[in-house]
N, C-alpha and C positions, 0 to 999 in steps of 0.2 A: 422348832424350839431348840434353843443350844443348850449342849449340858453345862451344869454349874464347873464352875473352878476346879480341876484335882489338882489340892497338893501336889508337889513335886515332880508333876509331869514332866515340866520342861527338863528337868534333871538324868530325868527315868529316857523318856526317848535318846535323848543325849549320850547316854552310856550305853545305849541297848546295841547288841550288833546289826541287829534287823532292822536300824536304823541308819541313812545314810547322811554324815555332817560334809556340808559344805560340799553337795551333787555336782556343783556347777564346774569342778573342778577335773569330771571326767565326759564333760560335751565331748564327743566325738571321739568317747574310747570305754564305752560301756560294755563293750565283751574285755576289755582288762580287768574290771570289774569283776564281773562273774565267772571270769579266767574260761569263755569259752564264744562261739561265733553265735549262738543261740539267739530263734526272734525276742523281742521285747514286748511283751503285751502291759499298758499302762493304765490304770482307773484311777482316772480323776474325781476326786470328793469320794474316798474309798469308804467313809465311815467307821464300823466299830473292825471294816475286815472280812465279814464271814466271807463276803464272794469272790476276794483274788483270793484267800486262803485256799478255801477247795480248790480253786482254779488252778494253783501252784501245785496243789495235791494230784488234780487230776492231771496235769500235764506237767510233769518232770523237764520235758526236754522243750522247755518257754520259760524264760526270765521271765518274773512279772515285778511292776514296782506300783505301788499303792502310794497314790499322792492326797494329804490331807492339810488342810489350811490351821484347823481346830487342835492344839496339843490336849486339850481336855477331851477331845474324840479320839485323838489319836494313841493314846496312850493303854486304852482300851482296847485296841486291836495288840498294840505290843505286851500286854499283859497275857495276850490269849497265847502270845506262838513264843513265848520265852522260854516256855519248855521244851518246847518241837524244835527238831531239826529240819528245817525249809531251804536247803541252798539258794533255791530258784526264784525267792521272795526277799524282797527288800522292801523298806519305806521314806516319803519322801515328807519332810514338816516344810509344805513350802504353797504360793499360794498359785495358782493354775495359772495363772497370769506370766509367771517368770518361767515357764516354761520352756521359753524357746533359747532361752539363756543357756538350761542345762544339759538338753538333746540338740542335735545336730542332723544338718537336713538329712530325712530320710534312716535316721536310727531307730524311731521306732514304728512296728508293724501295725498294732492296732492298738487302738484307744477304746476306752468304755467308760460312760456317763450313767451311772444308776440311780435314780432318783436324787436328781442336782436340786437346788434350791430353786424354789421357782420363781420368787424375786418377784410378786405378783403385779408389784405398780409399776406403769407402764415408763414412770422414769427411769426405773431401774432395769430397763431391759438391756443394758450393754452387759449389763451384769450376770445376767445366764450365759450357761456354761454352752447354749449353743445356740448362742446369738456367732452374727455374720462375724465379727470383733474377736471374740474367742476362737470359730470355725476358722478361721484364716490366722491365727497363731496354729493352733495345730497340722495345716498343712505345712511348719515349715520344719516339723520335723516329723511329720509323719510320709513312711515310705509310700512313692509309688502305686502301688498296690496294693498297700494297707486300706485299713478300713477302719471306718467309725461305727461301735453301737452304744445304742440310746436306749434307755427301758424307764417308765415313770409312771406313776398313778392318777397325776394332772393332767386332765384332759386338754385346758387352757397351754400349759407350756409344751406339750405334745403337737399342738395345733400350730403355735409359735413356730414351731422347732421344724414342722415339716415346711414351713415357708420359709425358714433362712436356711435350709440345705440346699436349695435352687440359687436362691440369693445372693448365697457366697459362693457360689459355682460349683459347687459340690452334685454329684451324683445321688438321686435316693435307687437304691435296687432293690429293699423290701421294707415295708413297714403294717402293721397290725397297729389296730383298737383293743384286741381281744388276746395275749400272746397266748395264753394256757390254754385258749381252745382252738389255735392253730397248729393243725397236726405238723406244718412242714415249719413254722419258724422256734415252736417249743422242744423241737428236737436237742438233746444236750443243753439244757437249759439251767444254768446255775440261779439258784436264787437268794438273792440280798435281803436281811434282818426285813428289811421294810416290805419288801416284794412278798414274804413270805405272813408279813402281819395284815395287810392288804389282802392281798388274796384269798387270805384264811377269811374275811370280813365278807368276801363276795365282791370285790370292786373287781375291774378287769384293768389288765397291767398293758401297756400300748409298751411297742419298742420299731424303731426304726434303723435301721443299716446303711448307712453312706461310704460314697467313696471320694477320695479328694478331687480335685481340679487336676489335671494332666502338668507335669512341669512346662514352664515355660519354655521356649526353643529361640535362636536364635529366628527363625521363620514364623513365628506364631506372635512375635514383638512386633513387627512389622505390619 
């Protein structure tokens, strides 16, 4: 369910410094940006924030940028850190789709999808965030040996999701039904508003870990 209208959000992001206008402008120079060589870790459909925020907190020496579609969600998140000082944290009012517009092949290292929309009719399956469609925007600017994580309380888009990481040619190296009672993948485990209302409920949180398809080679076209 979307949140109602806030007044003046669009206004409020727009002036915030935590916000970035008009990303698209620094494709392929986002350490001029945060004036350093540092990796880029990205969360698509970030929500109200809580999980890049700690994430910024717990790892200083990682750019993270929190991409949101919703200025009435997102506005929320920049209300929370307008008093904090975050160098390391930026946000993006843009919608996942024009993403490859604003990164450049191979700028950024890992991507994270935390309780995406699940889009549940089956016409709207281009529409998730890790369908084959989406999967293959992201490798064109996700590095090399970057990686993709997924965490959701939908069993059904979980299920989806572990068949279009093959599909789009992606690697899976690990995935759970159950993440909090996996000793080895709950390790350092940040948890999202939703992750943490769920869980609290007794549901179990599934998360999957991909890796992209190998770049293309002049030898591998052939």
């Amino acid at each position: 369910m979307r949140l109602r209208n806030v007044p003046g959000s669009k206004e409020l992001i727009e002036l915030s410094p935590y916000c970035v206008n008009k990303p698209a402008q620094y494709r392929g120079r986002w350490n001029t940006y945060f004036e350093n060589d540092a990796p880029i870790h990205v969360e698509i459909g970030m929500g109200k924030g809580q999980f890049i925020r700690e994430m910024a907190l717990l790892h200083p020496e990682i750019n993270y940028l929190g991409v949101e579609l919703f200025a009435s969600v997102l506005v929320r998140a920049v209300q929370k850190v307008e008093e904090e000082e975050i160098p390391n944290l930026r946000f993006l009012w843009v919608d996942a789709a024009d993403l490859p517009e604003i990164f450049a092949p191979g700028e950024v290292d890992r991507i994270y999808l935390n309780f995406s929309d699940p889009w549940p009719k089956a016409r709207h399956a281009k529409r998730r965030l890790t369908s084959v469609p989406f999967l293959n925007r992201y490798r064109e600017f996700l590095s090399p040996d970057g990686q993709l994580e997924f965490k959701t309380d939908n069993q059904a888009l979980f299920s989806f999701s572990l068949e279009s990481v093959p599909e789009a040619g992606w690697t899976l190296t690990a995935h759970t039904f159950d993440l909090h009672h996996n000793e080895k993948m709950c390790v350092g485990n940040v948890m999202t508003e939703y992750e943490a209302k769920f869980s609290g409920l007794g549901q179990p949180i599934c998360k999957l870990i991909a890796l992209p398809p190998a770049p293309e080679t002049d030898s591998n076209k052939d």
